[in-house]
C-alpha positions in Angstrom: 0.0 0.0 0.0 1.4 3.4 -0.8 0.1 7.1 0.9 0.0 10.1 -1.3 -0.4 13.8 0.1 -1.3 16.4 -3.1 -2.1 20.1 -2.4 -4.4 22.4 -4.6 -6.0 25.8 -3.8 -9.2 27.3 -4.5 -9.9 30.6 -5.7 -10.4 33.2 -3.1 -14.3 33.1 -3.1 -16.3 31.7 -0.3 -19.6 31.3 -2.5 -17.0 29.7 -5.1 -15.2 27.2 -1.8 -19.1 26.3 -0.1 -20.1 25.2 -3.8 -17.2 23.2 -4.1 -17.5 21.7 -0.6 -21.5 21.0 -1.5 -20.4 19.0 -4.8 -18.1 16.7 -2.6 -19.9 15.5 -0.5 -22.5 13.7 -3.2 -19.4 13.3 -5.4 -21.1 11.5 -8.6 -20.9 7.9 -8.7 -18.7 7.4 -12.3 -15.9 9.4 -10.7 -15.9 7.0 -7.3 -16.3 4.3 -9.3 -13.1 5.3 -11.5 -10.9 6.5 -8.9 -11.6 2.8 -7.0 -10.8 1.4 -10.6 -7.5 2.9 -10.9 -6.4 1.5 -7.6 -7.1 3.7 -4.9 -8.6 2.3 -1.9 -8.9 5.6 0.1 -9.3 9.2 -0.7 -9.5 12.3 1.8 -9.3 15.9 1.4 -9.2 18.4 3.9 -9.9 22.0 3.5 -8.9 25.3 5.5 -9.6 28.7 4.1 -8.7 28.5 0.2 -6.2 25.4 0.8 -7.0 21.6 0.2 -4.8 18.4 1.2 -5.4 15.4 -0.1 -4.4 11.8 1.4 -4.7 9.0 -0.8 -3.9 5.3 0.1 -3.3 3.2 -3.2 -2.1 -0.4 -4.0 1.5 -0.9 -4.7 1.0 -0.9 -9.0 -0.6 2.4 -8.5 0.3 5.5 -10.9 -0.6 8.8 -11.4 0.1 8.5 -15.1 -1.8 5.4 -15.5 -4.6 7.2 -13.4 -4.3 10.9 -16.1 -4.7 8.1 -19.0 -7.6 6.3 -17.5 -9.7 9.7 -16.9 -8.6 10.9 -20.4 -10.7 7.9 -22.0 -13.5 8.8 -19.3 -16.2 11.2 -20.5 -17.7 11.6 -17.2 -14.3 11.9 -15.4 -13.5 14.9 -18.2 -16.9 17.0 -17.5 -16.4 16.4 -13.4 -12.6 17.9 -14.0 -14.0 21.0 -16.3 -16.5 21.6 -13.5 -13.9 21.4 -10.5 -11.6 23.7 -13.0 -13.9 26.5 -11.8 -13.3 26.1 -8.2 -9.8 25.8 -8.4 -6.8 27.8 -8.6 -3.2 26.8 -10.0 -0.1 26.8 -7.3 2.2 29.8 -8.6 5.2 26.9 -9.3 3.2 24.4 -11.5 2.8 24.0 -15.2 -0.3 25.5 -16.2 -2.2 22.2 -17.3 -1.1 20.7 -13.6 -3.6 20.8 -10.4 -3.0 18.4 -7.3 0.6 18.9 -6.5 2.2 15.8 -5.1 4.3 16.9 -1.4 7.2 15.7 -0.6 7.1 13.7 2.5 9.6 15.1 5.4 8.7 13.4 8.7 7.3 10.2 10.3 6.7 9.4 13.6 
């Protein structure tokens, strides 16, 4: 089993971060069925003010590129990623096409 933490903000806008909470909790059932499909057994994100964390626990073969190529052939996955592009707001170091930002783990007790 392998842990991921990503980070992502949200644009400034607390009408724009409530919205985005509202559509996660009844996230649509295609895009829980294809995150459990690429081989992630858990998924948590936390929110404070305009910044989310997210932890995700994933079998061993588990890839992020497998994961991008899977959602590319996934219409449903597509139109849930245009409508979360809304909420969301780019970290000033990443490539513009890039969201969740994969941290660097630094401590373990």
């Amino acid at each position: 089993m392998k842990t991921y933490c990503l980070i992502l903000d949200l644009k400034e806008d607390s009408q724009l971060i409530e919205q985005y909470k509202k559509y996660h909790q009844h996230v649509w059932p295609e895009i829980i069925d294809s995150i459990k499909a690429s081989g992630i057994s858990d998924m948590r994100i936390y929110n404070v003010a305009d910044r989310l964390v997210m932890i995700i626990e994933a079998d061993d073969d588990f890839s992020f590129e497998k994961k991008a190529e899977m959602d590319q052939n996934n219409a449903k996955v597509q139109e849930w990623e245009k409508l979360m592009d809304t909420y969301q707001k780019r970290l000033p170091f990443v490539a513009p096409d890039q969201r969740w930002v994969p941290m660097e783990e630094i401590f373990r007790l």
